[in-house]
N, C-alpha and C positions, 0 to 999 in steps of 0.2 A: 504494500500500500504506500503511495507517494506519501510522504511526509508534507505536512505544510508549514509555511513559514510567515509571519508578519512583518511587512518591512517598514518601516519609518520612510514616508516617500514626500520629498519635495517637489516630485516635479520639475526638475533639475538632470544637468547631464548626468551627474553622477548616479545618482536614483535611478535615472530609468535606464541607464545601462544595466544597470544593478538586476535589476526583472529582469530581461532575460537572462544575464549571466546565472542568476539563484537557477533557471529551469535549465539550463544547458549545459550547466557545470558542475552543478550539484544534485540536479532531479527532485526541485522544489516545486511544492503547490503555492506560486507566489498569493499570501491576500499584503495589497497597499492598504498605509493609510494616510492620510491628509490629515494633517492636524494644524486649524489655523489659530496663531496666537497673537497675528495681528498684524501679519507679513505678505499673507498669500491672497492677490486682487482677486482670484477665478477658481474656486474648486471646484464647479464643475467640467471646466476644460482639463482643469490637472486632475481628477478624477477619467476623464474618458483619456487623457494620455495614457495612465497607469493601465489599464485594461487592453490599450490598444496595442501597448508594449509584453502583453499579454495575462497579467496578473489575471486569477479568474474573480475575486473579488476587488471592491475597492472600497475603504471608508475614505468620507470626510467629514469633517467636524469641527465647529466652530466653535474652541475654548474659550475666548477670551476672558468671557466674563469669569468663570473657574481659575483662571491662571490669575485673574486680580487681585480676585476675593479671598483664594484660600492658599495662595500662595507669596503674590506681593504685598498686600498686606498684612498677614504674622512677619515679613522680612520688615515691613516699615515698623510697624510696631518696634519689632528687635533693636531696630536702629543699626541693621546690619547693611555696613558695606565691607568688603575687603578692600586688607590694606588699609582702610579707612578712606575711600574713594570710590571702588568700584562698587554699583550697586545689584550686581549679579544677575543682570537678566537674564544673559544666558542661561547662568545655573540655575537660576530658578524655573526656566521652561523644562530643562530638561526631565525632572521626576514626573511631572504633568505627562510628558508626553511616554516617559515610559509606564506611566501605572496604565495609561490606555491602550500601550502595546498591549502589558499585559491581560486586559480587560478584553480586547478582540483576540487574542487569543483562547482565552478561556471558551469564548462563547465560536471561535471556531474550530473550535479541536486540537489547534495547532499546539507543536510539538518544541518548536522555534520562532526567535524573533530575531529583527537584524537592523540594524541601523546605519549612516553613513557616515561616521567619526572613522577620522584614521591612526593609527597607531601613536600619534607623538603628541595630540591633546589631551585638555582633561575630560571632553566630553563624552570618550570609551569610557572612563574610570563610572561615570554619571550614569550612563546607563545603562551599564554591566552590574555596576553594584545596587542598582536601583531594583531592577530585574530579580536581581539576588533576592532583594530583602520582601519584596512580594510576590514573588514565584519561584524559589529555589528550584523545581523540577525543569524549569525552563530553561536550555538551552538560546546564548547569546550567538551570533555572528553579527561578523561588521567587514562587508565586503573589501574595503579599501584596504580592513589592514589584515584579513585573512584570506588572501587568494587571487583577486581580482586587480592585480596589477599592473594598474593601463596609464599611461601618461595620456596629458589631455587628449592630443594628438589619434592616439592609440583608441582613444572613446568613443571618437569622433566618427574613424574608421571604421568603427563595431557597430554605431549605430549606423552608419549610411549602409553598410551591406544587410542591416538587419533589415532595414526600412522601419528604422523605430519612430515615434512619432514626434522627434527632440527637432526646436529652433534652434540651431549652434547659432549664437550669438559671441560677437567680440568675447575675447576671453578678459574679465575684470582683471586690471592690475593691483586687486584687493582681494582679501578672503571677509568674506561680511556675516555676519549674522543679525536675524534683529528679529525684535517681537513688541508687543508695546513696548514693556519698560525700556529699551533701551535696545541701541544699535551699536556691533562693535566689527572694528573696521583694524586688519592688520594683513602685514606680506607686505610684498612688493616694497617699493619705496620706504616702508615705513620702517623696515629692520634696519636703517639705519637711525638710531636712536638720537643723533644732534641735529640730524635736521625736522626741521619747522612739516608738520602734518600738510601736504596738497591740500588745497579748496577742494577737488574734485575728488575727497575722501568722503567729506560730508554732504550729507542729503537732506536731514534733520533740522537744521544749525545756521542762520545767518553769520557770518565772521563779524566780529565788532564792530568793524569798518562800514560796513554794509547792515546794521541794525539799526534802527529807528532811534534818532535824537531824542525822541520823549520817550518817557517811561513809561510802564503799564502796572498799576496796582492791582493784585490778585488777593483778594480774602478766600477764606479756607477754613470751612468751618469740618469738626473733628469731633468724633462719638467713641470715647473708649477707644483713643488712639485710631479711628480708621477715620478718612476722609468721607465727607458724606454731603457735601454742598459746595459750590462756587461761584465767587462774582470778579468780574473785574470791569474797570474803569481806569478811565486814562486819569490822572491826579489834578489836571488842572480843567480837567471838563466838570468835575464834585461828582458824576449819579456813576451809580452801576451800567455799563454795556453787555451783559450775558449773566443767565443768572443757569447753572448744570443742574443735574436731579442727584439725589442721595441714592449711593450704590446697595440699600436696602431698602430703600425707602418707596420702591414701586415706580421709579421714574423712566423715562425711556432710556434704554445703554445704561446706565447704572454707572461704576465705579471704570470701566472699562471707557467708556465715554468722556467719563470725565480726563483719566489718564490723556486717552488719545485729546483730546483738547489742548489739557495741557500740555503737549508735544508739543502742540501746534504754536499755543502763544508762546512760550518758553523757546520753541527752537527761531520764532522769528528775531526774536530779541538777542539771539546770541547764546542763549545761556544751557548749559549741560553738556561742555567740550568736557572731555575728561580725557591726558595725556598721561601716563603713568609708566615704568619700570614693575613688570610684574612676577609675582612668583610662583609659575605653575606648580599642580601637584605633583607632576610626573620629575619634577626637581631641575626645569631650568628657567632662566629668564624670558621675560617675552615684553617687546615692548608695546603697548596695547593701546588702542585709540579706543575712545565709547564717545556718542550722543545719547543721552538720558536726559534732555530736560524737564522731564516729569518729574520723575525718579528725584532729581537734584533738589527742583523745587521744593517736594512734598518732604526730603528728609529733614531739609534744612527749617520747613514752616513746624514739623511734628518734634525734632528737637528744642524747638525753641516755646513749643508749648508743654513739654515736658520741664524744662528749664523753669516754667513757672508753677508748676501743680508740683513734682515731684518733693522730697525731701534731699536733705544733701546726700545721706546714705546713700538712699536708696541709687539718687542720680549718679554717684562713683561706684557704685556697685555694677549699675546695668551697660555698664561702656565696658566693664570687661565680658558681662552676658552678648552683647550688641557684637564683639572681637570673637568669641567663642562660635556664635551663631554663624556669623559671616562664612569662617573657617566650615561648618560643618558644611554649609550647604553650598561651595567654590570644591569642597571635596567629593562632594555628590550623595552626603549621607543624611538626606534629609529624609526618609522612610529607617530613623534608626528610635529607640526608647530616650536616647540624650538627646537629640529635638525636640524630641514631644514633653520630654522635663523642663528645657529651656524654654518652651510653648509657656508651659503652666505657669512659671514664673512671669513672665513678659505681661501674660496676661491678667495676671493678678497687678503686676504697676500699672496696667493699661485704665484699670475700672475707673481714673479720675480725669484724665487728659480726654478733657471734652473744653473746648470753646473755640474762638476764633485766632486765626493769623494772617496779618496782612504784610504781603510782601511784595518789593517792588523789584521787580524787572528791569534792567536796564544795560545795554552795551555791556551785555556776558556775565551780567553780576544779578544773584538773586537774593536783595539783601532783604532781610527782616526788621520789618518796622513797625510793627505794632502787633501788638497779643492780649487777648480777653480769656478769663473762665471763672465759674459759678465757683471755683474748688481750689484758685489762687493762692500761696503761701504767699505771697509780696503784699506787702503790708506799707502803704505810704507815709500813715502816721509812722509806722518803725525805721523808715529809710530815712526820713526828711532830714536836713538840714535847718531847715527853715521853722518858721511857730508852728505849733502844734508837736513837735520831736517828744513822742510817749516813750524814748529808750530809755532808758537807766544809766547815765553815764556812768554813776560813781559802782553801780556791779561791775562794772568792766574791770575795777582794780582788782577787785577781787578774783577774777573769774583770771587775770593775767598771771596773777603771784602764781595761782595752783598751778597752769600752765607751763610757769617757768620753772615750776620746784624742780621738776627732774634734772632740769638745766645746769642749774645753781647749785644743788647739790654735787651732780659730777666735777663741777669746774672747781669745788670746796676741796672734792676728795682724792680726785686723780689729778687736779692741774688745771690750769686755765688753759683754752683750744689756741691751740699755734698755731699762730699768722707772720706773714711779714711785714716788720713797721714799713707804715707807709710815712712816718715823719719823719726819716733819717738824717734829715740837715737840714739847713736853711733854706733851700732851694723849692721847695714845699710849703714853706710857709706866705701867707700873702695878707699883708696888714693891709685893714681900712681905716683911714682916720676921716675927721671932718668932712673933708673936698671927695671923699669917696674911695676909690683904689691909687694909691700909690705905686707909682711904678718906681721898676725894680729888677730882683732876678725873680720875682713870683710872673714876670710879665709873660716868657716863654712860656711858661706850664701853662698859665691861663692860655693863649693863643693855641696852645700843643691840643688843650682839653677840647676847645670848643672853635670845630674847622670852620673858617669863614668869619672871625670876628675881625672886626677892622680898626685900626689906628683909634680911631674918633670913636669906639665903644669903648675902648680900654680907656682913653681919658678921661671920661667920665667921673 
């Protein structure tokens, strides 16, 4: 009995060579599947590709809203980027798309699944160990790095004599992936790591240069940490221009909607280049281009509302949860029990970070300028300066001595901490009398400390 197999299909050269090669080289019962997360314009044309390349089944499916909800959102929450920049869209597509490998397999008998990673990325590791961890009986393949090795050229040939149903278009001088959260662009030109990323990398992303002189104010309103409404306006027009629907809330697109919007304003504006030195799992460098301007936006508004509800514990605590998290799911082990513990926690900080943030857009910067919520620690009467200051100045002395006791006591018992004098001569010293500064030999150090002072400051 032929064995079947489920492939991970883009609709792509390499994919649909992949069908025939599984049935001609292996004596597979190819089923495809389509899985769009926010990339693919036509699944019904890359559906009848797949079939016509012969696959006897084909899914397609349109995750997005799934890949938002249950997956970039517990990462926003997390606070996880790698690295502390990257904000993993890849990685986070990929369990998605392997738990539905695994799921159309189930339901078609199949024996095998197979995907189109090749031997030197992390994305074998993602969804070989993915696989693992909810279908251990399943056999993995990944044509490119078990068998099927065909330089482009070589693919190209195999489908014209096939008569497969592939457009050979230009070969990109880029390797791209993208899904909403985020597009990441690397190869060619870009392995050289001093020079400045081509324009014709990004697709997402206005360059600074080319971003709109006025800025655009974005509010963002936040339910237990997830995004759930949007407005923005230009700042000097006062009203709202678009107001999006709440990604639970029953509106049209949901949270997926919203993302993709904010692509849209975020990439016109410039903002979510992310150039980085990276550290694959497989244990070498890589240097890696992303557009995320969602992604950028929503971490940077959800930190800065965290910053105001959280406690300070808590808040040093969760950047090492947010650095732990990141690492699990850039290694591909997000179907493991330590995600779903680092889950529980996240989400117990999460039940207060509910209100607003407004941020403003502008020539590649998304800076945060204003924040609201019902569950605020910031306290105006405690911060002020000014009438009304409810501190306690005079606890402060107290609240210092306990602080310092450990200090003072070591420098009593073992020695006071070794430094070097910094007043060893005269040359250091710098008298003011009456008329102000006296010059001197104190003149050069002043001039040495502070670049740019001029004659006519010093006489002063």
């Amino acid at each position: 009995m032929t064995e079947k197999i489920v492939l991970a299909y883009s609709g792509g050269l390499d994919t649909t060579v992949a069908v025939k090669w599984l049935i001609e080289e292996r004596g597979f019962d190819v089923v495809a599947l389509t899985i769009d997360l926010g990339s693919q314009p036509d699944l019904a044309a890359i559906r009848q590709r797949a079939l016509s390349a012969g696959a006897s089944r084909a899914y397609v499916l349109d995750a997005r809203a799934p890949f938002i909800e249950r997956f970039c959102w517990p990462a926003l929450r997390a606070g996880a980027l790698y690295q502390g920049q990257y904000p993993l869209a890849t990685a986070l597509g990929r369990p998605l798309i392997a738990q539905l490998l695994v799921e159309v397999a189930a339901r078609e008998g199949a024996s095998w699944i197979a995907h189109g990673s090749t031997g030197k990325g992390n994305d074998q590791v993602r969804f070989d160990v993915a696989t693992g961890a909810l279908a251990p009986h399943l056999k993995v393949l990944a044509p490119l790095r078990d068998g099927m090795s065909m330089t482009r050229e070589e693919e190209i040939a195999y489908a014209r004599a096939r008569q497969l149903p592939i457009d050979v278009k230009p070969e990109s001088p880029y390797s791209v992936d993208e899904n909403l959260w985020g597009r990441s662009i690397e190869a060619g030109v870009l392995e050289d790591a001093l020079l400045i990323p081509p324009e014709d990398a990004f697709r997402w992303t206005s360059s600074v240069d080319n971003a709109p002189a006025s800025s655009l104010l974005v509010e963002l309103d936040f339910e237990k940490g997830i995004p759930t409404a949007m407005t923005c306006s230009s700042p000097s027009a006062g009203g709202p221009a678009d107001t999006f629907p709440s990604p639970s809330g029953g509106g049209q697109g949901g949270g997926a909607a919203l993302v993709a919007e904010l692509n849209q304003l975020g990439g016109r504006h410039g903002v979510g280049r992310i150039d980085m030195i990276e550290d694959r799992f497989v244990g070498i460098k890589s240097r890696e281009v992303y557009e995320a301007p969602a992604a950028v936006i929503l971490h940077a508004a959800h930190r800065a509302l965290e910053d105001l509800v959280l406690d300070g514990e808590a808040a040093r605590f969760k950047t090492s949860v947010a650095q732990e998290y990141a690492r699990l799911v850039y290694q591909g082990k997000w179907f493991t029990s330590h995600r779903r513990d680092l889950d529980a926690y996240v989400l117990s900080t999460q039940q207060l970070v509910t209100g607003r943030v407004r941020v403003k857009l502008h020539k590649g910067t998304a800076q945060v300028v204003g924040r609201s919520s019902p569950y605020s620690l910031y306290r105006p009467k405690l911060a002020t300066y000014s009438a009304g200051d409810q501190f306690d100045h005079q606890a402060a002395v107290g609240f210092i001595k306990l602080v310092g006791l450990p200090v003072r006591t070591q420098a009593e018992v073992q020695g006071i901490a070794e430094t070097e004098p910094l007043l060893e001569d005269d040359r250091h010293v710098v008298e003011v009398g009456p008329g102000g500064l006296e010059r001197g030999l104190a003149e050069p150090v002043l001039r040495a400390a502070v670049p740019g002072v001029v004659d006519a400051d010093l006489r002063r």
